[in-house]
N, C-alpha and C positions, 0 to 999 in steps of 0.2 A: 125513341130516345127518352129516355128518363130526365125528369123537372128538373132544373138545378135549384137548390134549399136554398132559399131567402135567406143571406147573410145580415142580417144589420153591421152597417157603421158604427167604430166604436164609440166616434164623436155622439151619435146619436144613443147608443147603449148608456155613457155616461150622463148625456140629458136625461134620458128615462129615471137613474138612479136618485133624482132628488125627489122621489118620489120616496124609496128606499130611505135617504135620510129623513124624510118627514115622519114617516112609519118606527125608526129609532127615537126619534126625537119623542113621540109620542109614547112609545113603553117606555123611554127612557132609559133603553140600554146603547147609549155612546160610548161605549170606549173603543179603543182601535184607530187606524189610521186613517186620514183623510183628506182626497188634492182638492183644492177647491180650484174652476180655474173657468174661463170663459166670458164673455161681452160684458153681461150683465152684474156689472159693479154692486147696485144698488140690492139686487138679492142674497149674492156672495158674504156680502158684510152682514146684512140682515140674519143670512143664517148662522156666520160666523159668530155673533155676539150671540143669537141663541146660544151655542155652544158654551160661550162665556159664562153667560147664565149658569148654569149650570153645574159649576165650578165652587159656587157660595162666596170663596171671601178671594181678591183680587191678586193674591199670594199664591196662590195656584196657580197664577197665569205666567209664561215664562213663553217671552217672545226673541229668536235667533234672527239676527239682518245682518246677509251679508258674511263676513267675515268674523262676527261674533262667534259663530256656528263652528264646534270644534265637537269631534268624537267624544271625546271624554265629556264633555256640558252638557253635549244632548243626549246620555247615558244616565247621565247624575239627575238631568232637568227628570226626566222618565222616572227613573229609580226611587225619586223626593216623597211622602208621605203627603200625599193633602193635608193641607192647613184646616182643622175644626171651624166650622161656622163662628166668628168672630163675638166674644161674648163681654159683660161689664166682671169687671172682679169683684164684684159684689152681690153677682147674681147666681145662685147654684147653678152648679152644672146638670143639665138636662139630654136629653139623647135627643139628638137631631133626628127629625124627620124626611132631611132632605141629603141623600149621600151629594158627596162631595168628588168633584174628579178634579185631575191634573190635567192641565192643557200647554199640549208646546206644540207654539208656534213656529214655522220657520218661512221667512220672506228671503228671496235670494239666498240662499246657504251656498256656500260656498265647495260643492259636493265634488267638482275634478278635480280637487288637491286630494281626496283620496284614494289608496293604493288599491288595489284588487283584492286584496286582504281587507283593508275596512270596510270599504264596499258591499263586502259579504257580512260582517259583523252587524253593520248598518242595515241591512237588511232582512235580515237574523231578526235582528231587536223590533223591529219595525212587525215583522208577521206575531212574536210573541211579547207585545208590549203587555207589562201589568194589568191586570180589572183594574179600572177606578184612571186611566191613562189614554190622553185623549192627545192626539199628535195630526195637526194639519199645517199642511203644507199650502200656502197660497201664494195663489200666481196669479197675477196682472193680467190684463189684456192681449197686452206686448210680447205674452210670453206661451201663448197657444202652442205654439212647434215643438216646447220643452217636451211634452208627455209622449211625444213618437221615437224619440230618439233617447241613447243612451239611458244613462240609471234610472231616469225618470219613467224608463217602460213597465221597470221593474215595480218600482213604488209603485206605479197604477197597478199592477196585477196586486200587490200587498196593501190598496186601502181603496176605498170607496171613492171611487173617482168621481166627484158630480161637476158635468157640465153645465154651467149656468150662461143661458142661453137668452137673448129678446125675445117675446111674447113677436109672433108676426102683429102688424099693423090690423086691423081689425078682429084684433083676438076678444073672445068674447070674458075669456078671463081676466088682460088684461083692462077692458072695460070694468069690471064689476072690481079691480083694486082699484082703478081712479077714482072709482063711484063711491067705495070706502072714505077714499081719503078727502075726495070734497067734501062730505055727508061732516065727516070729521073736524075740517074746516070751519063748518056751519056753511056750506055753500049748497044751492041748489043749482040742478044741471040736467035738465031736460035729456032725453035720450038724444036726441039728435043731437042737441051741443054739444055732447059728453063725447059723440062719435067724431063729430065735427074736432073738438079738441085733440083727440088721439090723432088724427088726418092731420094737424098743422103742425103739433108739436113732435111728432114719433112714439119710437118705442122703448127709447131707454127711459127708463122706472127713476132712477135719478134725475134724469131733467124734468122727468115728467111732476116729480114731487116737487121741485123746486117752481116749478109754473104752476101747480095748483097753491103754493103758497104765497106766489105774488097774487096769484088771481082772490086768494083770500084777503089778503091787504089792501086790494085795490079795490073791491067789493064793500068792506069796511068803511076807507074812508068814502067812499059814494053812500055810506046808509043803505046798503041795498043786499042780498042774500042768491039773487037770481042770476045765475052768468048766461052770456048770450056771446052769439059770435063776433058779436062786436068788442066784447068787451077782451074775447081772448085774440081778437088781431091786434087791440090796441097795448095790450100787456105782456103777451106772448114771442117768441122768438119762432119761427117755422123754421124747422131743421131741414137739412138738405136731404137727410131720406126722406122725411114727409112730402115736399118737395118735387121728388125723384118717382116716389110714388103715385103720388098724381099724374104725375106724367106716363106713365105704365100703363096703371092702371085704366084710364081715360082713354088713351091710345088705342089699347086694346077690347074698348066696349065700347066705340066708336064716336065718342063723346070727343071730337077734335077741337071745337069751343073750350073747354074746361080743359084738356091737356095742353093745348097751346096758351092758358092765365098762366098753369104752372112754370112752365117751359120760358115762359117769357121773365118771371123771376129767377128764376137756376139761371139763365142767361146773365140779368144782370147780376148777377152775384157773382159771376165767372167760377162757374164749378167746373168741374174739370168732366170736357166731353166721354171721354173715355169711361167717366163711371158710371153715367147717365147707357152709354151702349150696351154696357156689361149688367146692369139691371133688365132693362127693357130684352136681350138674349136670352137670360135667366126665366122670364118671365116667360118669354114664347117657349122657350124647352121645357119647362114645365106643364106649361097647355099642350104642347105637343105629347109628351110623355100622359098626359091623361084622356086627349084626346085617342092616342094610337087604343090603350088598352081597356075602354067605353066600348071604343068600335070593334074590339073583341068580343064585348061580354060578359069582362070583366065586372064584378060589383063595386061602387064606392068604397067597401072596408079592404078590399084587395087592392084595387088603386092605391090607396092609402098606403100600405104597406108594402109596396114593391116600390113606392117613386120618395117612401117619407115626409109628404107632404101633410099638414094639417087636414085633420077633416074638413074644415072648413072651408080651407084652400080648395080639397076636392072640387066640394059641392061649390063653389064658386066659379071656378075654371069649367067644369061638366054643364052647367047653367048656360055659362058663356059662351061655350063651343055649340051648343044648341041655338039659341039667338045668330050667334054672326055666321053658321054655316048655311041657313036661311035667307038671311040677307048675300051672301058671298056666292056669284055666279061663274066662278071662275075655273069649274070641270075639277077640281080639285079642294079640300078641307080649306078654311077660313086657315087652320093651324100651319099646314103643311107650305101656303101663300104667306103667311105670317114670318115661317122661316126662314124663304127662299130672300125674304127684301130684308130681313137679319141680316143673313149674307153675304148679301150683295154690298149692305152698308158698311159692314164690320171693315170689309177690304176698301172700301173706299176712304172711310174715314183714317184708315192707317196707312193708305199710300197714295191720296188725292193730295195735290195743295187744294182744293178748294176748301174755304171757311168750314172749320168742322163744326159751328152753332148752326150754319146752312143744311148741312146735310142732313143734320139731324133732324134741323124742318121739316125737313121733304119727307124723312123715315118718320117721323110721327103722323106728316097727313097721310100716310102710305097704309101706315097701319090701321087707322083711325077710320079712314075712308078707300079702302081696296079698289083698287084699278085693275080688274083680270088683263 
């Protein structure tokens, strides 16, 4: 039987693609359409004001919300000559070195009030917008299910879809931007603390800035430049992925001490059981999916690309399944036992009355500490 070809995901096609805009951004040829759309707030807008940039003088920029968004404005907003780089009337006029583009924005446009017919016009305009014509469409968080359905299928096949996605929790890229932005602060951060930091606080790039800028002010008034983990438990807020992660992560490299500290905050905080199950599932189908195709033969760069997981995740998960199948005497994979008490919980915790913070107990020392 002939292989079946490795399809990629388009969610995951359109992550790859911010690579593609980086690559424009850098010759500098932006014109054309563009969805922005996915978690990561903090990049979205980042690249989005890049774009802006770009533009020279603020009269270029023509943003649609909502209801403002009418066929004819967003035809004319297109069609508008860029505004000249903004100059004194008393200065000759000199040739810009920096071209100039038009940018039109639209937030919620108001797109099912059109007929089958504009739809098409709309779309028309959109594949053949002017050189020097830069049109992004951005989407919120909220609004992820927009790009699978209806007109918005089409708009992604007619612009540069980029998924902006979270850095997974130990991403070593994300490291090297907080590492940036403290450096930028004037703060110093040990590698470990710095790893330490990513583990309490998470992965959104926005909260994460806004905690390296208390931890900067806090640092300030103590006189002092060196952060320590003290100083980001005393400043810092721990997110519920971070959290959530610990408890995972720990569970599953049998560290039951450190994942029952985590597990015992998520408790008092009353997070909602159910999302703590759905992580830690996640996380065993994952090891199990690299575990199955290791014990094939598979290489890491293959694993990588059939299950879409970080390299690093790989090499982390492949690590892990080495260590606890070692310790794990139970005739069968550490992963394959891993799943089986998944399972087992998943049904219980949805149709037990018993305490669903209890069960989840039991499923982390279960994980944490295997009982063939």
């Amino acid at each position: 039987m002939a292989k079946t070809e490795y399809k990629p995901k388009k969610e995951d096609v359109y992550a790859a693609n911010l690579s593609v805009l980086k690559d424009r951004m850098k010759k500098k040829n932006l014109s054309g359409s563009y969805v922005f759309y996915g978690e990561e707030e903090y990049l979205k807008n980042y690249y989005y004001d890049e774009l802006v940039g770009a533009c020279g003088d603020k009269l270029n920029v023509k943003a649609f919300y909502g209801a403002d968004f009418t066929l004819d404005n967003f035809f004319a907003a297109c069609d508008t000559t860029p505004v000249a780089m903004s100059m004194s009337m008393f200065e000759e006029e000199t040739p810009s070195e920096k071209e100039d583009y038009r940018l039109v924005k639209l937030v919620f446009p108001k797109l099912d009030v059109l007929s089958k017919g504009e739809e098409k016009q709309f779309l028309s305009k959109l594949s053949e917008l002017p050189e020097g014509v830069i049109v992004v469409f951005f989407l919120y968080n909220d609004e992820e299910e927009k790009i699978s359905k209806g007109i918005y299928k089409s708009i992604c096949d007619a612009s540069l879809t980029v998924n902006f996605r979270h850095e997974p929790v130990g991403s070593p890229l994300l490291a090297s931007w907080a590492q940036r932005h403290f450096l930028k602060a004037g703060v110093n951060a040990e590698r470990a603390v710095l790893a330490y930091f990513l583990n309490y606080v998470g992965n959104d790039m926005l909260t994460l800035k806004n905690e390296i800028d208390n931890c900067a002010l806090y640092l300030m008034a103590e006189k002092r430049d060196g952060l320590t983990a003290e100083d980001i438990e005393k400043v810092c807020k721990k997110s519920v992925s971070a959290q959530i992660f610990d408890i995972s992560s720990n569970a599953l490299k049998g560290r039951y001490k450190e994942a029952m500290a985590a597990f015992t905050f998520f408790k008092n905080a009353k997070e909602d059981e159910i999302l703590l199950l759905a992580t830690i599932s996640k996380a065993v189908y994952d090891l199990c999916a690299v575990d199955k195709l290791s014990k094939k033969g598979e290489s890491l760069a293959e694993i990588q690309k059939k299950t879409g997981l970080r390299d690093f995740v790989v090499r982390n998960y492949a690590s892990l399944i080495k260590s606890r199948d070692r310790e794990f005497k139970g005739g069968i994979s550490y992963a394959s036992y891993a799943s089986e008490v998944c399972l087992k919980y998943d049904v219980m915790l949805k149709s037990s009355r018993t305490d669903g913070y209890e069960l989840l107990e039991e499923l982390i020392f279960k994980l944490a500490v295997p009982c063939p």
